[in-house]
C-alpha positions, 0 to 999 in steps of 0.5 A, a space after each residue: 408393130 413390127 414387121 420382122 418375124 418374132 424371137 423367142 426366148 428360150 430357156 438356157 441350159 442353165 436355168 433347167 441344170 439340177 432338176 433331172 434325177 441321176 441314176 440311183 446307182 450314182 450314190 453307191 458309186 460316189 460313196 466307193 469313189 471316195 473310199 477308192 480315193 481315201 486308198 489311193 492316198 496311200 500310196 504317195 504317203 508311203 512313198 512320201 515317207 519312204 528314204 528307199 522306194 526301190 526296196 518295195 515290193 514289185 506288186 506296189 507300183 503295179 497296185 499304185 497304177 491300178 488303182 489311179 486307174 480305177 479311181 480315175 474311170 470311177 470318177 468319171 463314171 460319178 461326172 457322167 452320171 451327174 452331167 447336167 443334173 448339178 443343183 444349186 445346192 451342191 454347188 454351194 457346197 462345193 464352194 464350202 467344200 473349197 473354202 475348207 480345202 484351200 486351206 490345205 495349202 496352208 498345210 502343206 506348206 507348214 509340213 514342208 516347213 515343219 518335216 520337210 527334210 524327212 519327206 521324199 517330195 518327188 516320190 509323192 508331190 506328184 500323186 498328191 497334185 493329181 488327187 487334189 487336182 482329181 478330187 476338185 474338178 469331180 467335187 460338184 459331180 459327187 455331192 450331186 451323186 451323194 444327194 441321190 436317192 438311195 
């Protein structure tokens, strides 16, 4: 007997996470954000490889600007649509998924044992830190994207 008002239990947020549906626009958006990301790697590649960046053209630092820009409010785009609607199944895959990318660590040290006198690092360390950075803190946003209804 208890003489003290009662407490309900309530659900946490948790438990009701990845049972909403995201918009369906999500999937298309997820599929361009990747190709968007796939595009935008380029751009420290070529710089990478590059020993005179000063002779690109004009344009190129602009294109690489615009589209970091775009990739990044496109990302965002695929959290918000995603946001509170993460399951369980994009999660574990977002766990395999960084099983697998960790060992691009791995490789890129092997690469700055292997060629690194002939990469410029400080033309590209930089823009591939941001992308991985970018591409892992998005990852569950976009597997739950991608699963969305076509």
């Amino acid at each position: 007997m208890s003489s003290g008002p009662t407490q309900q239990r309530t659900i946490p947020d948790a438990a009701v996470l990845g049972t909403q549906p995201v918009p369906r626009w999500s999937r298309p958006l997820a599929v361009a954000t990747a190709a968007i990301f796939c595009v935008s790697t380029v751009f420290p590649v070529v710089a990478g490889l590059s020993k005179n960046t000063g002779a690109f053209p004009k344009w190129w630092g602009i294109a690489d600007v615009v589209l970091a820009f775009v990739l990044a409010a496109m990302v965002f785009l695929v959290m918000v649509a995603a946001h509170g609607k993460i399951s369980r199944q994009a999660d574990d895959a977002t766990y395999r998924a960084y099983r697998i990318l960790t060992h691009g660590i791995f490789v890129m040290l092997v690469v700055f044992f292997l060629a690194g006198e002939r990469i410029t690092w400080i033309n590209c360390l930089t823009g591939f830190g941001w992308r991985a950075w970018l591409l892992l803190y998005a990852l569950p946003s976009l597997f739950t994207a991608v699963k969305a209804p076509k």
